[in-house]
C-alpha positions as CSV (number, residue, x, y, z in Angstrom):
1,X,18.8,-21.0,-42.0
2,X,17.3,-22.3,-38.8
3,X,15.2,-21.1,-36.5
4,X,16.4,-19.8,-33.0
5,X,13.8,-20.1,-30.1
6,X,14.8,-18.2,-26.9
7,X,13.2,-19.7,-23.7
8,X,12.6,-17.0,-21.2
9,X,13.0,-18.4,-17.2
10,X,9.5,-18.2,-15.3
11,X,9.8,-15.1,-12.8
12,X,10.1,-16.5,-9.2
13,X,7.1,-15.1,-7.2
14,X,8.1,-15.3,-3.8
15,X,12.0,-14.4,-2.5
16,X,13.9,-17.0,-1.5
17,X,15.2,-18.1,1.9
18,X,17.9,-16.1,2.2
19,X,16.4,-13.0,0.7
20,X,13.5,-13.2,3.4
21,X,16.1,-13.3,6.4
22,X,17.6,-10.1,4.7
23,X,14.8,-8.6,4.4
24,X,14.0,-9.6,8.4
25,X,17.2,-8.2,9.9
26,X,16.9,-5.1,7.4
27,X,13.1,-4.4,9.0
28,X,14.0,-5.2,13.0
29,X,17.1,-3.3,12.9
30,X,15.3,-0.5,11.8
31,X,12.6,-0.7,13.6
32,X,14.9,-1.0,16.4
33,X,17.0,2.3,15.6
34,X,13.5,4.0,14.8
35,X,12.0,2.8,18.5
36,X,15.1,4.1,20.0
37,X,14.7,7.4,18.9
38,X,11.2,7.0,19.3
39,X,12.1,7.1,23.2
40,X,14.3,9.9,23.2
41,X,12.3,12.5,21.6
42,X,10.8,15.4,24.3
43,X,7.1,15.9,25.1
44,X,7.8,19.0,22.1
45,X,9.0,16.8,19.5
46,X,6.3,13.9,20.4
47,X,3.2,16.6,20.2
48,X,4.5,17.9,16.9
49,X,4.4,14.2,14.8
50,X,0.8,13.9,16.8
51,X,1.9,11.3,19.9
52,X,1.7,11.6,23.6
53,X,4.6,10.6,25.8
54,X,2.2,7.2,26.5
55,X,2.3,5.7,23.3
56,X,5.7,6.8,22.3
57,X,6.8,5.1,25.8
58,X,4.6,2.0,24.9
59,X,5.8,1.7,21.3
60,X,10.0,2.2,22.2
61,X,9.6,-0.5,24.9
62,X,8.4,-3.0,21.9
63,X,10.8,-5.7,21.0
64,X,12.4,-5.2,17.3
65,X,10.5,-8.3,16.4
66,X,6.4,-6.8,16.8
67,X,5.5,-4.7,14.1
């Protein structure tokens, strides 16, 4: 009986193109939602994850694009 050899297909290392532009739009739009919510919390909220209204001002007026 012969002998059956099973190739297995190399695992691609890097995503492809349009797996990276999914993964782009998934990250800015929620960075974006995250910013925006960032900006709304009150001086109460802010002080208890640890941020001044400063930086949480600075950081919601980033564009979606900056990490």
């Amino acid at each position: 009986m012969p002998q059956t050899h099973i190739h297995a297909l190399p695992l691609r290392r890097r995503p492809g193109f349009f797996a990276g532009i999914l993964t782009f739009v998934t990250v800015s739009l929620t960075r974006r939602r995250d910013r925006q919510r960032l900006g709304q919390l009150d001086a109460h909220l802010l002080r208890d994850i640890g941020l001044d209204a400063q930086h949480a001002r600075s950081e919601s007026a980033k564009p979606f694009w900056q990490p």
